[in-house]
N, C-alpha and C positions, 0 to 999 in steps of 0.2 A: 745344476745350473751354474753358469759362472760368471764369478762377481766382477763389478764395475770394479776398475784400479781407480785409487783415491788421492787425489793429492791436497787435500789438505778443503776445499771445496766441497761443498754436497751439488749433486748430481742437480739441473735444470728439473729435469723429471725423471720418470720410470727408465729403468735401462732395457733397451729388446735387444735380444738377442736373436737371433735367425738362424732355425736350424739349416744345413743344406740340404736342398734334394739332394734324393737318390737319383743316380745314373738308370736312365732305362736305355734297353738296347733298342737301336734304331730299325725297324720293319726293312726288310730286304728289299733294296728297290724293284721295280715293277719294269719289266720291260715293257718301250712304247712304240707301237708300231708305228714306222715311220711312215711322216703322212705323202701322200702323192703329191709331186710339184706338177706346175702346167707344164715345166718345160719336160716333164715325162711325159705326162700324161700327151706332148704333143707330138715326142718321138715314137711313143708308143700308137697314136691313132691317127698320126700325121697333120700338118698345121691348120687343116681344116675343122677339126673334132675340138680346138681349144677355145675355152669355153670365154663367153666375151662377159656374161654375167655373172652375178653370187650367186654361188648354191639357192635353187629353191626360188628366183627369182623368175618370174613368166612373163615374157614378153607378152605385153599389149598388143593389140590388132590394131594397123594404121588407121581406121576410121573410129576406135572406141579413142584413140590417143586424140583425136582430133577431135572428138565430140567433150572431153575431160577438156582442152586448151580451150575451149569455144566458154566453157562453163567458166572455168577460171577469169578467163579475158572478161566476161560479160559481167563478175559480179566484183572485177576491179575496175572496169569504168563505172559502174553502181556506187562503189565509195570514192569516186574522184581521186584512183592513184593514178599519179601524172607518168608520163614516157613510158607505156609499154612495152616492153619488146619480148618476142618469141625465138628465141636462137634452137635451131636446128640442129641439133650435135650428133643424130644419129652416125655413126661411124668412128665418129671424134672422140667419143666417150665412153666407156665401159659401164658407167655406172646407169645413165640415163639417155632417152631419144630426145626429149624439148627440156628447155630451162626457159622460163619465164621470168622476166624484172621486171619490177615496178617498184616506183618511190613514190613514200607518203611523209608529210612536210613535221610530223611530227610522231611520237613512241605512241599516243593514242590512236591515233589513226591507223598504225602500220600494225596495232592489235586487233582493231575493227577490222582490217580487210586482212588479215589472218583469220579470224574466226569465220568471216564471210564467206572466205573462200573453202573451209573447211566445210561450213554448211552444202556450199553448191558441189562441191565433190558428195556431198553423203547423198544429195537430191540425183546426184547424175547416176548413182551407184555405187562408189567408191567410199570406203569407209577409213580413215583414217589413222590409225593409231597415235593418240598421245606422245609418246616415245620418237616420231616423225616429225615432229614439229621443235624445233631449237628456236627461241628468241631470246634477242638482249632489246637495250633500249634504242638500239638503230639499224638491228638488222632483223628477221625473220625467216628464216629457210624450214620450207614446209616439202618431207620427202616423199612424192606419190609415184615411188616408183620408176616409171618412164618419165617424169615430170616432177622436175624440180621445179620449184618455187619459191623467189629471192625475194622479200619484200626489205629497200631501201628507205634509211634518211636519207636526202641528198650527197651529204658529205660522204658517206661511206660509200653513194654507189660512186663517187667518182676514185675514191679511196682504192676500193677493190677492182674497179675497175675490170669486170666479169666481159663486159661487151669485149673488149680488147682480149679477151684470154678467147674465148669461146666464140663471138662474131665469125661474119663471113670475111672480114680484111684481116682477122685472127691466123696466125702463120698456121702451116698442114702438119697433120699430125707426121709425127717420124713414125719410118719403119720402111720397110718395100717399095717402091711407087709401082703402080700398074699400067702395063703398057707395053 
């Protein structure tokens, strides 16, 4: 073991010493099969077969989406969240067909009609996942899928400002125009 060097001082405390590891040798790397991009997978199946959603992700039927917004809508005027709005993004969006806003005037409210409306999704048929729902003290986004769901304090809805992104006076998405 070896000794502290002394100068003339005793040692605070106990001296440690630290043996060093051993070197081990590093496991040979693994080759990774490289994964498929869209833009293959679009030359390869042509720009029709590219896929608009995530893996795994099943589009809803126009009238069960509609019966899901009806539910939402009804048990946010049930807790008096003010400005409604239902934006229609099919086409616009990859990730979802409706985006619903509503603002509640304060963090307790906007947790009552989170859980409210979580309730009327599980009553419609739809079950929720925990991990789907993200809330701070002014915002709320509840993800079902086809149907997102923003619940606002005032300030943040005008903050973020979704209507203008997402709305129908919302600029057209890029890409091709048809015609």
């Amino acid at each position: 073991m070896p000794r502290a060097r002394t100068t003339g001082a005793k040692p605070a405390g106990p001296v440690q010493v630290r043996a060093t590891p051993t070197a081990r040798p590093k496991p040979p790397a693994k080759a990774k099969p490289e994964p498929a991009t869209t833009a293959k997978r679009q030359v390869a199946a042509g720009p029709e077969a590219a896929p608009k959603r995530p893996r795994g992700k099943v589009k809803l039927a126009p009238d069960r989406l509609e019966e899901l917004v009806a539910a939402v809508r009804a048990s946010l005027e049930d807790d008096k969240a003010e400005d409604i709005v239902v934006l229609d993004v099919t086409g616009r969006s990859d990730v979802t067909d409706r985006m619903i806003l509503a603002t509640g005037q304060v963090e307790r409210q906007l947790q009552a009609m989170a859980t409210h409306v979580e309730d009327a999704l599980e009553k419609a048929g739809m079950k929720i996942r925990r991990n789907k729902i993200e809330a701070s003290p002014d915002w709320v986004l509840i993800d079902a899928g086809d149907l997102l769901i923003h619940l606002f304090r005032p300030e943040m809805r005008v903050t973020y400002g979704l209507e203008r992104m997402w709305g129908p006076q919302s600029p057209a998405p890029e890409g091709p125009s048809e015609g």
